[in-house]
N, C-alpha and C positions, 0 to 999 in steps of 0.2 A: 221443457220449460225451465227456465233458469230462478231458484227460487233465492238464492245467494249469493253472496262475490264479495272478496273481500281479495284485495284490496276495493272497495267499491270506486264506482264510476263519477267522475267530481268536474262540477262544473269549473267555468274560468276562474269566478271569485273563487269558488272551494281551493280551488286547486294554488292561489295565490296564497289564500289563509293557511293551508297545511306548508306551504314554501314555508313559510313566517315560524309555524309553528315547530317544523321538523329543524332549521336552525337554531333555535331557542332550545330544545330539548338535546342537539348536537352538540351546542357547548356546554350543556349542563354535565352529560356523560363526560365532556374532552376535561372539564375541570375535576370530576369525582374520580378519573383514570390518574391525573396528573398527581393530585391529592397523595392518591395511594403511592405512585414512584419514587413518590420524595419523600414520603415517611419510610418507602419502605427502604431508598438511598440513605437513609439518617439512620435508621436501625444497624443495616450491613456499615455504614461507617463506625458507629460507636461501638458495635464489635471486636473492630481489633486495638481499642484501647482496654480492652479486658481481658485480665491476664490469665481468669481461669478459664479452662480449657472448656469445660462442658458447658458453659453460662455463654462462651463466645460459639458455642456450636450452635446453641439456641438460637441466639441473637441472630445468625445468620440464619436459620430455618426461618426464622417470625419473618423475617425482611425479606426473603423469595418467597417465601406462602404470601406475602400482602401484595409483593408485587404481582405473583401469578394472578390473584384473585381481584385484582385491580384491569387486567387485560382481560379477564373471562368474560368480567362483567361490562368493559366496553365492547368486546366482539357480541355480548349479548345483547346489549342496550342496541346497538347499529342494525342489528337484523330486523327490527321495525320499520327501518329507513330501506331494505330491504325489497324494491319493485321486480324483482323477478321471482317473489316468492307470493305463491297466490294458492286461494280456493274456488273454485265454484261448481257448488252444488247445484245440479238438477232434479227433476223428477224421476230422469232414472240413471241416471248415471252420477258419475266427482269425477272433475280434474282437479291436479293438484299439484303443486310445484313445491318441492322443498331443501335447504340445503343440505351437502352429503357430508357431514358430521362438521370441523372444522379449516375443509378443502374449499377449494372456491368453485365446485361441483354443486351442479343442480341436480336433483332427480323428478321425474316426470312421471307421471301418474295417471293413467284412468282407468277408472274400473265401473262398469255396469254391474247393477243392484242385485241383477239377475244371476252374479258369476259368484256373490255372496254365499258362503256356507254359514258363519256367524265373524260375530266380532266381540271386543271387550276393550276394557281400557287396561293399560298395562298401570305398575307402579308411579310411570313417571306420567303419568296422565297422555298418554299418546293411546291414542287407537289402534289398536291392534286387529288385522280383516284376515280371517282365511277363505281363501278361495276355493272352487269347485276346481275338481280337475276336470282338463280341456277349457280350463276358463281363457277368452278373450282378454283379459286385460293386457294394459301397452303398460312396460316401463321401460325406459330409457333415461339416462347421463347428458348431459351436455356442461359445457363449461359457461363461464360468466358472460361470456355473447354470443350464446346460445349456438355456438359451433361445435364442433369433436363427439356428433353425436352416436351413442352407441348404446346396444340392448344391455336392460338391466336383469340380469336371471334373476327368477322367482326360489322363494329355499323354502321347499315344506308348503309351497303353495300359500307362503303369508305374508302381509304388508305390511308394515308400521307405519301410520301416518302422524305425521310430525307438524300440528296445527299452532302456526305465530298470531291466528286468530282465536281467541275462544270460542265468540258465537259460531262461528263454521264448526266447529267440532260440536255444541251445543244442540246447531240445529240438525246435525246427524241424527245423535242418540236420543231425542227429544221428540223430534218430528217425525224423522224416515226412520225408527230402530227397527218397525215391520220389516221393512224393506231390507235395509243392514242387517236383519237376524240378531238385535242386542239386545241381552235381556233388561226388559223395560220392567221399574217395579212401581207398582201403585201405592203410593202411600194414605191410609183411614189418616182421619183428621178424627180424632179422639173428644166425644161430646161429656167432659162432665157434668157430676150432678150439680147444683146452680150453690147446695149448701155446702158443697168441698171449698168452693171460693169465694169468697164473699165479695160485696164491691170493693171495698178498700185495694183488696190481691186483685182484681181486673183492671183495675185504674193503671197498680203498677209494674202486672205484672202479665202483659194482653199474648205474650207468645209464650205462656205456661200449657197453655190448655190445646199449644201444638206439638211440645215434645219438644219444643226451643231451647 
């Protein structure tokens, strides 16, 4: 049973409002790219009217770091816009579609709940699964329409999953961590005594008494 899906499923109007919506948000990214090339064009120009030598090294570092990080963040901003990148969780299984770093390679993904040894989240907030060995999972590559397919080897028996949705990654570790083997932790909601806080301190101050 299909408990998730993201990108979800959108009716006529849905699907006319996100049109509307995903252009509006396209040239917002296309002007904040633009933005940064031409500062960063203006910097690397006013560089070589400066004659000391270490000050114009600078000036040329600042103006390709602004421009790099001016295209990171439109190639990041666009993977939203992104329709071949998907989740959908079941009840006992994920597929999962995501890009293979910054190539125009997809990677392909299912793995059943059952093939689970445990999982965690890494640093960068991706999910990290290792698998059982002799585990059934499929990965495979394909390019951007969805031809040149070919098997993806498993290294160490583990997966990264690389989620352009939060709540799919959410309702993993949230919902199925049983299932996923993630350690799930219960957080006590801390009942003080009623004279530690008076009302004045509840009025202002109502997510003290959660460790807020």
């Amino acid at each position: 049973m299909l408990l998730y899906e993201y990108p979800p499923k959108l009716n006529r109007a849905e699907k006319q409002a996100k049109a509307a919506h995903d252009l509006a948000q396209h040239a917002k990214i296309r002007r904040n790219m633009l933005r940064n090339m031409v500062l960063a064009a203006v910097i690397i120009a006013l560089s070589f009217f400066v004659r000391v030598l270490i000050v114009r090294v600078l000036l040329l570092i600042i103006g390709l770091a602004n421009a790099a990080v001016g295209g990171l963040l439109y190639w990041y901003g666009m993977l939203s816009f992104d329709a071949k990148v998907f989740s959908r969780i079941y009840d006992d299984h994920i597929e999962h579609s995501q890009r293979v770093g910054f190539s125009k390679k997809y990677l392909h993904i299912l793995i059943a709940y059952c093939d689970i040894e445990k999982s965690e989240q890494d640093t960068h907030g991706n999910l990290v699964v290792r698998l059982r060995d002799n585990n059934t999972a499929q990965l495979y590559t394909t390019d951007e329409n969805g031809e040149n397919k070919q098997d993806h080897p498993l290294q160490d028996n583990t997966v990264t999953l690389r989620f352009a949705d939060t709540k799919a990654k959410l309702t993993l570790v949230n919902d199925l961590y049983e299932q996923i083997h993630y350690p799930h932790k219960e957080y006590k909601i801390l009942d003080d005594d009623d004279d530690y806080y008076t009302a004045e301190d509840k009025k202002w101050d109502n997510l003290s008494k959660h460790g807020l």
